[in-house]
N, CA and C of each residue as an Amber inpcrd file, in Angstrom:
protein
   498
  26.0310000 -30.0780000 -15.2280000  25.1180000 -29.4280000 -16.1640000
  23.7460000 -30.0970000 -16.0930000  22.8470000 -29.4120000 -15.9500000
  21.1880000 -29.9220000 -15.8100000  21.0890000 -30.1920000 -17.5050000
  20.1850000 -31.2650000 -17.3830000  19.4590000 -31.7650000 -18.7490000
  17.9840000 -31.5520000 -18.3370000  17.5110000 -31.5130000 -19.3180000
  15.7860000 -31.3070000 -19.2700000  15.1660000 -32.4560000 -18.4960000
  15.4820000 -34.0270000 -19.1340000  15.5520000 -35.4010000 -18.7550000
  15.4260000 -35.6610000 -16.9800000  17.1270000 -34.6320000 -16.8650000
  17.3690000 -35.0840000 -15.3760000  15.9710000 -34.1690000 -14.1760000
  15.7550000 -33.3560000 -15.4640000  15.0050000 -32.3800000 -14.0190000
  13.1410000 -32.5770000 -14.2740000  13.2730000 -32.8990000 -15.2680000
  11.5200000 -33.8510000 -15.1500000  11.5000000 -34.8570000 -14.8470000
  12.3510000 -35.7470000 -15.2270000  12.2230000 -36.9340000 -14.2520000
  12.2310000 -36.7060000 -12.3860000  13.0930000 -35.8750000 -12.2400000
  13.1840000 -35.1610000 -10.8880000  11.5800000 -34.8220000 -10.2910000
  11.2130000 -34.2160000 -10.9850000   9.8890000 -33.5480000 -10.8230000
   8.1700000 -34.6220000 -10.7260000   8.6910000 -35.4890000 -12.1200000
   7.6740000 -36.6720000 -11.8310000   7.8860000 -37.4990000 -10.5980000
   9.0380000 -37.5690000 -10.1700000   9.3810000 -38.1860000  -8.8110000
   8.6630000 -37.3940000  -7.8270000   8.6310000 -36.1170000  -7.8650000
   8.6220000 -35.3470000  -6.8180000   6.7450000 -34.8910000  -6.5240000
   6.0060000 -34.6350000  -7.8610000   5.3480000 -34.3520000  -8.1400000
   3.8640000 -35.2970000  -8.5700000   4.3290000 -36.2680000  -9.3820000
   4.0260000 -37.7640000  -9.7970000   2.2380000 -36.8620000 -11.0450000
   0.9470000 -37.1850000 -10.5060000   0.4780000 -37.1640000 -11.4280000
  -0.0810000 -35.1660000 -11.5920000   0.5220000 -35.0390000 -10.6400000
   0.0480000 -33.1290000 -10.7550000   0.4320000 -32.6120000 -11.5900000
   1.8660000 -33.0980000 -12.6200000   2.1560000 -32.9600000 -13.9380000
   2.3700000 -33.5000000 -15.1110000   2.6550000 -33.0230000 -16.0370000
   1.8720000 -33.9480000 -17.1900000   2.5440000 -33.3130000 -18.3940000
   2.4130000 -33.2270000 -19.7630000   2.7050000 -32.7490000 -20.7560000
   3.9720000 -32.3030000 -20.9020000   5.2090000 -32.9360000 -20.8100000
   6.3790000 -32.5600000 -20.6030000   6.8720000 -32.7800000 -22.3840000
   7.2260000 -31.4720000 -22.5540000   7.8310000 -31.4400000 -23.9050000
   9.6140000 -30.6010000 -23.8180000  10.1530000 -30.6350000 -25.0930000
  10.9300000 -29.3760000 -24.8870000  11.1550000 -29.1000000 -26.1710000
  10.3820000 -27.8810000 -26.7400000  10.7390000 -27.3700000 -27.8800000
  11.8070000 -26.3090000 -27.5450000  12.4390000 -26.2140000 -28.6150000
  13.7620000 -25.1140000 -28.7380000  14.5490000 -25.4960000 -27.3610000
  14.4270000 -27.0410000 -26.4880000  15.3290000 -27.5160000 -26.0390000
  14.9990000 -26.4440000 -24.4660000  14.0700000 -26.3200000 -24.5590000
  13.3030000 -25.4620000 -23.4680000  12.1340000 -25.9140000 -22.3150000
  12.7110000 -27.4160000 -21.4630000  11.6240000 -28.1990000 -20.8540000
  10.2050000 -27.4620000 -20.0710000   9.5550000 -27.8930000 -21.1040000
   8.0000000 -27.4340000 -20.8820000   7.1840000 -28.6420000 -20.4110000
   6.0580000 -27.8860000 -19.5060000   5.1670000 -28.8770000 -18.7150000
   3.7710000 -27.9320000 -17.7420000   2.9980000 -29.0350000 -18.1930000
   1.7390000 -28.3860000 -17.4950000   1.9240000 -28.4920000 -16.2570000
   1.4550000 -28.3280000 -15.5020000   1.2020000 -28.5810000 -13.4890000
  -0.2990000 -27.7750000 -13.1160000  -0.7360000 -28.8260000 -12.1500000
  -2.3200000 -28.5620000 -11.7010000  -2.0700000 -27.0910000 -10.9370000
  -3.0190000 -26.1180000 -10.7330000  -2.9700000 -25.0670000 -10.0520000
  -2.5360000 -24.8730000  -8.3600000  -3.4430000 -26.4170000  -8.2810000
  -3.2150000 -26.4660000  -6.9890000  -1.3030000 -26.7930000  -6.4750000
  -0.6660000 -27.1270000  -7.2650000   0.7550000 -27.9570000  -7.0860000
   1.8920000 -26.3160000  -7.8040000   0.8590000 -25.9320000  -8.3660000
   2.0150000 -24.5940000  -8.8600000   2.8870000 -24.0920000  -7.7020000
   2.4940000 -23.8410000  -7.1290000   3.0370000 -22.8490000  -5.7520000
   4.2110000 -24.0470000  -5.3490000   3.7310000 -24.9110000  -4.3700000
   5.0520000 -25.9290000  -4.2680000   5.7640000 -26.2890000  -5.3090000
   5.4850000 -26.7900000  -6.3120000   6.3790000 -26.4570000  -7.6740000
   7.4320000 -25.1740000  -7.9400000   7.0790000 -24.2560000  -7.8680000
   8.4030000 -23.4220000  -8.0950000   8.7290000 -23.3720000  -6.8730000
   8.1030000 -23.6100000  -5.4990000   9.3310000 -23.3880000  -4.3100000
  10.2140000 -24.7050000  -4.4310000   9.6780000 -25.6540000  -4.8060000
  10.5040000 -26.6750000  -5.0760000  11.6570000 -26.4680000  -6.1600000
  11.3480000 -25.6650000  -6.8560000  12.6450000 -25.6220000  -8.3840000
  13.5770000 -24.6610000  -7.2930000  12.6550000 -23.5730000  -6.9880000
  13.3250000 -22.1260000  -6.2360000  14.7090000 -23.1910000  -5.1130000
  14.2320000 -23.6980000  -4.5330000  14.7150000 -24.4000000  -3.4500000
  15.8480000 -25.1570000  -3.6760000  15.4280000 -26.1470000  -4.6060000
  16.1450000 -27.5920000  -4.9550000  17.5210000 -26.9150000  -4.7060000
  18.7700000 -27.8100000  -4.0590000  20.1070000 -27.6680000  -4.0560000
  20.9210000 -27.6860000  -5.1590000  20.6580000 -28.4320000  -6.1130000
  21.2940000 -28.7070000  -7.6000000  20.5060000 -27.7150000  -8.7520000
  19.1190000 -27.8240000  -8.7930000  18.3670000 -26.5750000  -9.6480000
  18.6670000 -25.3130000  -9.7190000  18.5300000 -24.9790000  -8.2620000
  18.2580000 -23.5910000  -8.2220000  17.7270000 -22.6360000  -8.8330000
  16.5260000 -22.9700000  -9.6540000  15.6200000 -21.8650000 -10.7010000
  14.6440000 -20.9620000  -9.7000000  15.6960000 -20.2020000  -9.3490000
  15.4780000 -19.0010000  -8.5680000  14.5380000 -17.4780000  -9.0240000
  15.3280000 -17.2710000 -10.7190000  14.5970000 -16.2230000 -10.8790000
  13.4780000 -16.7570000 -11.8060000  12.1380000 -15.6890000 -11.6230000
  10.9760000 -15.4540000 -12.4930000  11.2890000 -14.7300000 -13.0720000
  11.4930000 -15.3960000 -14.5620000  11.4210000 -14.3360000 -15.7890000
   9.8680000 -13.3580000 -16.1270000   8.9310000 -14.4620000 -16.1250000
   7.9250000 -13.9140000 -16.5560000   6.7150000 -14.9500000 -16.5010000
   5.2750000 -13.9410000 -16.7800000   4.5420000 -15.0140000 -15.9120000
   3.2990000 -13.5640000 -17.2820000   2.5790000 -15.0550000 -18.2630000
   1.5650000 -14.2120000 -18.8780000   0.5950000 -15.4960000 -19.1670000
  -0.3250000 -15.2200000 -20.0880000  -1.4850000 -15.9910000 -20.1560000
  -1.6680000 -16.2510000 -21.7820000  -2.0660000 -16.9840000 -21.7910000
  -3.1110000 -17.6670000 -23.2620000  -4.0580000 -18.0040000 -23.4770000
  -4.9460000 -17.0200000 -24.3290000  -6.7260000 -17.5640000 -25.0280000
  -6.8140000 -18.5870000 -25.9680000  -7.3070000 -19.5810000 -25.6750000
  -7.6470000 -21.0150000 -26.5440000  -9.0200000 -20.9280000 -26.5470000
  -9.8010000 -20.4400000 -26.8100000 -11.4200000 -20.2260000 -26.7940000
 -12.1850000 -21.0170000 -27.6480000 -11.3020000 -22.2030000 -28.3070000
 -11.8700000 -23.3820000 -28.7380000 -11.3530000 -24.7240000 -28.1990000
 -10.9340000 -24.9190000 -26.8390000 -10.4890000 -25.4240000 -26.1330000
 -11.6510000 -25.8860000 -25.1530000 -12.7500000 -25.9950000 -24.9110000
 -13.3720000 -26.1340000 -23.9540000 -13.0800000 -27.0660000 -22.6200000
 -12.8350000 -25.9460000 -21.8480000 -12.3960000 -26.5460000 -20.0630000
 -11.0640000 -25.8370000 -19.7700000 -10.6250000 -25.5840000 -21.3180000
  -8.8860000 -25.3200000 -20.9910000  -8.6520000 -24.1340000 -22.1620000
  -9.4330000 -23.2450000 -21.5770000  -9.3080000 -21.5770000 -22.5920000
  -8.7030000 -20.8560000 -22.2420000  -7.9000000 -20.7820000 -21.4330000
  -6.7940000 -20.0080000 -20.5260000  -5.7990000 -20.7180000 -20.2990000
  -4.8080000 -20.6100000 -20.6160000  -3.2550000 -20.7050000 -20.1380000
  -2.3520000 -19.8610000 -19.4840000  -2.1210000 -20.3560000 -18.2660000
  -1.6940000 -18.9110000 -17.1980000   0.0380000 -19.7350000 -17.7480000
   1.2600000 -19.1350000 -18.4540000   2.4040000 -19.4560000 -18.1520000
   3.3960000 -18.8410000 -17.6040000   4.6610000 -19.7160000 -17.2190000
   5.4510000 -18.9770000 -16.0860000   6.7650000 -19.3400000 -16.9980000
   7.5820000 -18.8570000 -17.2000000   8.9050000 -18.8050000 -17.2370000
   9.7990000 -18.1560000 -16.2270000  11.0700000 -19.5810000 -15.5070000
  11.8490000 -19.4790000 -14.7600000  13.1630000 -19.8740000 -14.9010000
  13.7110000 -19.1460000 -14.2330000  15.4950000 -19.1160000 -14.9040000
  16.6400000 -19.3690000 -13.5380000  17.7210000 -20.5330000 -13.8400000
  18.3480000 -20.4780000 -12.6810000  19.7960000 -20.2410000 -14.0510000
  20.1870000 -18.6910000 -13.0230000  21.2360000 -18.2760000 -13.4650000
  22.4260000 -18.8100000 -12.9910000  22.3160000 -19.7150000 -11.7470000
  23.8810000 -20.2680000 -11.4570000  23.9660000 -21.3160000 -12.8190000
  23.2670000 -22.1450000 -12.8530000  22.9150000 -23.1840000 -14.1620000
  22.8920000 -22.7930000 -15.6460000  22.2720000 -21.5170000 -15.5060000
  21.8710000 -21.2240000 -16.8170000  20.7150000 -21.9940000 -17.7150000
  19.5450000 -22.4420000 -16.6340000  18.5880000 -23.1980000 -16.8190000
  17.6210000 -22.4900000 -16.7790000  16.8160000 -23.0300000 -18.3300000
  15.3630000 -22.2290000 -17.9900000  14.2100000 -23.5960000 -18.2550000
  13.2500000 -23.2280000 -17.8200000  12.0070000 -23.9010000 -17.4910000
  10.6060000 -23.2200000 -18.0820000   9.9180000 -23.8690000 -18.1660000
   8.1100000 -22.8780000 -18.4360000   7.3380000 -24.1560000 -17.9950000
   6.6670000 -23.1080000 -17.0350000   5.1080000 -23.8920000 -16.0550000
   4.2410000 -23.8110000 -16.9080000   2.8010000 -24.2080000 -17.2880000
   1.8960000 -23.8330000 -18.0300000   0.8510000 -24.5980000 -16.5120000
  -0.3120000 -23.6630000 -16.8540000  -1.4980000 -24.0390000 -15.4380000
  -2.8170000 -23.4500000 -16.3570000  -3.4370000 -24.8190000 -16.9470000
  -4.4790000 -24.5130000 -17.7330000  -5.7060000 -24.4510000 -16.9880000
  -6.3920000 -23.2110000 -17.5450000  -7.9340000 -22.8730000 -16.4570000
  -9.2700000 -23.0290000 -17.3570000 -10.3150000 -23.2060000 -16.7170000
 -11.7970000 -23.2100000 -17.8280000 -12.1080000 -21.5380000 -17.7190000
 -13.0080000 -21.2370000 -18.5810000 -13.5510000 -19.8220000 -18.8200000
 -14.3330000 -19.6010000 -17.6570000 -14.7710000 -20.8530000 -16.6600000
 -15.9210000 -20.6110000 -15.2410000 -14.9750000 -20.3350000 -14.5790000
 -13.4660000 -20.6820000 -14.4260000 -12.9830000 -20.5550000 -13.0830000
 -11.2000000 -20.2130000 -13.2290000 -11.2670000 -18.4350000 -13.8450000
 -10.3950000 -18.0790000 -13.5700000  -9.0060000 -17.6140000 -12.6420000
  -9.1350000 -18.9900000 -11.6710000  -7.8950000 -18.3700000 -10.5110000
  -7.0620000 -19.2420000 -10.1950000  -5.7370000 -18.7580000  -9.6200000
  -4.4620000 -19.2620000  -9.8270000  -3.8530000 -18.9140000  -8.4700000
  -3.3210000 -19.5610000  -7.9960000  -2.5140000 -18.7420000  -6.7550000
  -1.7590000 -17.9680000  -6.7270000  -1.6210000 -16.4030000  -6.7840000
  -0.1320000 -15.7900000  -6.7120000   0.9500000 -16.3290000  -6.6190000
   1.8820000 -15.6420000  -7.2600000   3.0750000 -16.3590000  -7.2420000
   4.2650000 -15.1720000  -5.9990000   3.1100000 -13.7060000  -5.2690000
   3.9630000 -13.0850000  -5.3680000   4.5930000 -13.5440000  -3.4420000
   4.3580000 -15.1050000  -3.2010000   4.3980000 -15.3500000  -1.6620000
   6.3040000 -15.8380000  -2.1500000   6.4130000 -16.0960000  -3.5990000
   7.8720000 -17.0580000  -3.7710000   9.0320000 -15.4590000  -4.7210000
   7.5900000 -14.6690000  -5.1910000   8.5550000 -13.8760000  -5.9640000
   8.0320000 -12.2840000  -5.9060000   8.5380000 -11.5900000  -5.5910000
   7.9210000  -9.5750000  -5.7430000   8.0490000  -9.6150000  -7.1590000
   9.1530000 -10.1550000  -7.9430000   8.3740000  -9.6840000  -9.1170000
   7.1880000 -10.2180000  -9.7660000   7.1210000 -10.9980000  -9.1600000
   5.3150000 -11.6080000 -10.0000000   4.5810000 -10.2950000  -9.9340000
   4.0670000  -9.3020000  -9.1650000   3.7080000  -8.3720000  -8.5160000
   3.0380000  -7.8170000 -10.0070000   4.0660000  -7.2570000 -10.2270000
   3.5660000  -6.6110000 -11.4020000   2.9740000  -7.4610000 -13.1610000
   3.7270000  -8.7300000 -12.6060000   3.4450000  -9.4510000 -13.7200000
   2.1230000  -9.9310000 -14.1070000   1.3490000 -10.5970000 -12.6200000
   0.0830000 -10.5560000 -12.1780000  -0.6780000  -9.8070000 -12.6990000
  -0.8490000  -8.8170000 -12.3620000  -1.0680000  -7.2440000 -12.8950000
  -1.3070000  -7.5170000 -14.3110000  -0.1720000  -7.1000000 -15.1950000
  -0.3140000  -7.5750000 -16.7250000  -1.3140000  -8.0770000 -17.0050000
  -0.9980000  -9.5470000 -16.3000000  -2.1690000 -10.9720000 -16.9970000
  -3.2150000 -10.6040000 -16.6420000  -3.7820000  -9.9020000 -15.2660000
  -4.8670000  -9.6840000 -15.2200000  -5.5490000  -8.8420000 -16.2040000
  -4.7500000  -7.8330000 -16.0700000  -5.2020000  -6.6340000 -17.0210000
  -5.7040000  -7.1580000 -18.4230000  -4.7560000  -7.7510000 -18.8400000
  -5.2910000  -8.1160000 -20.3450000  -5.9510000  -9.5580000 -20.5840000
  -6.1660000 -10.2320000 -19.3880000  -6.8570000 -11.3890000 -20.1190000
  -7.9350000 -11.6040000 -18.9890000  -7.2650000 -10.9110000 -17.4860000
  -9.1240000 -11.2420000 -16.7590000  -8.5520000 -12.9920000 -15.6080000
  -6.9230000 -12.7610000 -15.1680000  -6.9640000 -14.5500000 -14.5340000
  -6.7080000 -13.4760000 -13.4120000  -7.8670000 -14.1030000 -12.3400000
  -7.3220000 -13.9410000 -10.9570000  -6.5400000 -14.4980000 -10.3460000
  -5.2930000 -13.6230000  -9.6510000  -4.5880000 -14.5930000  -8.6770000
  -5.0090000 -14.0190000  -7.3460000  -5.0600000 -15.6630000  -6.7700000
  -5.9220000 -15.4510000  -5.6660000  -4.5930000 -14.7910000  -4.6080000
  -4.9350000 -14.3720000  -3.6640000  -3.9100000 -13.8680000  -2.7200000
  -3.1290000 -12.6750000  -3.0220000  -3.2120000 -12.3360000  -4.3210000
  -1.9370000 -10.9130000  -4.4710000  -2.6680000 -10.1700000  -3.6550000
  -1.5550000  -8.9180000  -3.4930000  -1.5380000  -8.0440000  -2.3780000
  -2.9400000  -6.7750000  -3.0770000  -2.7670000  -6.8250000  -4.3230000
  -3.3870000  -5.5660000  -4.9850000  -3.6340000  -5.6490000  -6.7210000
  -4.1580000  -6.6090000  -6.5970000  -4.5900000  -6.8070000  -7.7260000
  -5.6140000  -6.0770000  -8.8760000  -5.1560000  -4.7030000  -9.3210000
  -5.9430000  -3.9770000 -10.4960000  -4.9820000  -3.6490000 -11.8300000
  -5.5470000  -3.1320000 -12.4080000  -5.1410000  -2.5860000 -13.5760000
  -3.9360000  -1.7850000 -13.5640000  -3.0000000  -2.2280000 -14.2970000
  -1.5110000  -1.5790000 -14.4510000  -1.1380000  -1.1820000 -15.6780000
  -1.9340000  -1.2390000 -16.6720000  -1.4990000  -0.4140000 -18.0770000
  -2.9660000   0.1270000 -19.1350000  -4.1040000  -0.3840000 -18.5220000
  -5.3100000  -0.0620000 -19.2410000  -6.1980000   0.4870000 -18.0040000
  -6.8540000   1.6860000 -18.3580000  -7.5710000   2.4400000 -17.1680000
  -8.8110000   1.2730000 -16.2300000  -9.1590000   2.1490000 -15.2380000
  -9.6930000   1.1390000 -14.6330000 -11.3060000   0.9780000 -15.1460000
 -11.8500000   1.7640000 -15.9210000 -13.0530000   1.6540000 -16.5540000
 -13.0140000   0.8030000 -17.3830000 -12.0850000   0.2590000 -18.1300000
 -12.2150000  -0.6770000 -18.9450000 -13.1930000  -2.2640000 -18.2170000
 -14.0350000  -2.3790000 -19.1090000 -14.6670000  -3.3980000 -18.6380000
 -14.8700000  -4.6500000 -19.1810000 -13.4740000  -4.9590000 -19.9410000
 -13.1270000  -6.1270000 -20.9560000 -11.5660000  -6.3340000 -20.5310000
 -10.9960000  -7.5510000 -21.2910000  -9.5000000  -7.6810000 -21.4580000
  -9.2900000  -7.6250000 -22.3820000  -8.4090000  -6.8670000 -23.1470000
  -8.1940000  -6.6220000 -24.8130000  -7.6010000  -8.1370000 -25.0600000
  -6.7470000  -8.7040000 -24.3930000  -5.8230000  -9.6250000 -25.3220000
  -6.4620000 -10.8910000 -25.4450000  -7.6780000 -10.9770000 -24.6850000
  -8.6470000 -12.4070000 -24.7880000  -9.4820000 -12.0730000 -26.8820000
  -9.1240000 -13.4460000 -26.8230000  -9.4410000 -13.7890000 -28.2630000
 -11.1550000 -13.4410000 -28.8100000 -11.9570000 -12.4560000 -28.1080000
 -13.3320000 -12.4250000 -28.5420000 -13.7960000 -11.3040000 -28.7940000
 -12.7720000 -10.4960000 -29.8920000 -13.1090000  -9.2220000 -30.1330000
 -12.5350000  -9.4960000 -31.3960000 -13.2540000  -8.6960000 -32.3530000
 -12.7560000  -8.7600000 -34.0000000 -11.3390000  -7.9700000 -34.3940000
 -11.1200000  -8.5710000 -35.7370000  -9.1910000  -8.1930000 -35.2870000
  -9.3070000  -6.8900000 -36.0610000 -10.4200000  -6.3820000 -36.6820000
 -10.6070000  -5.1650000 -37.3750000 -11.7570000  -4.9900000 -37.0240000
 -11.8670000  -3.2920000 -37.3480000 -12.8760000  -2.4730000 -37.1950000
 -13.9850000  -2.5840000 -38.4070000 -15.1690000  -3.3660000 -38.4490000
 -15.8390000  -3.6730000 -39.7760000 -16.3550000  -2.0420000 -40.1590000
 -16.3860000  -1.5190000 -39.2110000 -17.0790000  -0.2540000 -39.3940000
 -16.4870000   0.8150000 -40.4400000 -14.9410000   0.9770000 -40.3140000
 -14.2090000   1.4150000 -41.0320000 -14.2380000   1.8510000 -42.6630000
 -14.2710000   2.5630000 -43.5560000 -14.7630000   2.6380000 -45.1310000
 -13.3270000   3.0210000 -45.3730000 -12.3080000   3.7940000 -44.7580000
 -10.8520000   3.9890000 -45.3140000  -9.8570000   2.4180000 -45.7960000
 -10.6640000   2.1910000 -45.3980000  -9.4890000   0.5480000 -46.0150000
  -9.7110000  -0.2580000 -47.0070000  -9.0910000  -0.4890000 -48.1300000
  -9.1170000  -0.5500000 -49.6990000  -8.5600000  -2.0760000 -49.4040000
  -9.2880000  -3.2520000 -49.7130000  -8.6660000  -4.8580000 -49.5250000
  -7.4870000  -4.8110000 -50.6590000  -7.3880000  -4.1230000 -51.4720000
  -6.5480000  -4.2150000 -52.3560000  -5.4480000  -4.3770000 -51.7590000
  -4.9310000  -3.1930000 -51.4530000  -3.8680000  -2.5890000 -50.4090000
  -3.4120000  -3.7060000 -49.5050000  -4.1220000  -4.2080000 -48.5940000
  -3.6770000  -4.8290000 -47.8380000  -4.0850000  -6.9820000 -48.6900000
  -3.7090000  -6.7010000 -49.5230000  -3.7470000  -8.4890000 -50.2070000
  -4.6040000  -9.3960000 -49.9070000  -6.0380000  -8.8770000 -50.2130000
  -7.2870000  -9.4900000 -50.0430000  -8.1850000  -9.1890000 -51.3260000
């Protein structure tokens, strides 16, 4: 049975200062890794003989826009079903320099996942095959899910603060 313990320590061995921030809330080993080390990082989990965290669950992003240097959080969640082990990458970016390496050279489903993150928050991955818009038209010339748009319409006169506990 994998422990969180056995497989970051694994990883700081393997990896040494390219990662960093190793937590595990809900018993769920979490950890940052530099952009540049992502890619060998999951071929390394993908790979490992004892790991085997083969599948990509999912792969989305996070706005910290009071974070300066680190306003983007590209994360990855990965799952090895012989184990029943899951993992989450986190690969923090500045607002100047949105890009990440595809993930889709280790996985097809990144493919579409890519996609997503781009769509709604604007992170390039460098190398995908086709990187546009997969759920918001292509005129859109913003990312809705980045944190710099107001969470209501001020314009609006139908909405009574009462009503809603203000």
């Amino acid at each position: 049975m994998l422990t969180n313990e056995t497989v970051a320590q694994d990883i700081i061995q393997q990896f040494g200062d390219a990662v960093s921030d190793f937590d595990d809330p809900f018993d769920l080993l979490t950890l940052t890794v530099t952009r540049e080390q992502l890619i060998p990082l999951l071929q390394y989990l993908k790979d490992h003989k004892t790991f085997q965290i083969s599948f990509l669950t999912d792969i989305t992003a996070v706005h910290y826009p009071d974070s300066p240097g680190r306003e983007f959080c590209v994360v990855y969640h990965a799952h090895s079903l012989i184990n029943n082990y899951r993992i989450r990458l986190k690969v923090y970016l500045s607002n100047e320099d949105l890009h990440v390496p595809t993930a889709t050279v280790l996985y097809e489903s990144a493919n579409w996942m890519e996609r997503e993150t781009f769509d709604y928050f604007g992170i390039l991955f460098d190398g995908h095959p086709k990187l546009e818009r997969i759920l918001n038209m292509e005129e859109m010339d913003y990312h809705p899910m980045r944190k710099e748009y107001p969470l209501e319409d001020g314009t609006r006169r139908d909405k009574i603060d009462a009503l809603f506990g203000r």
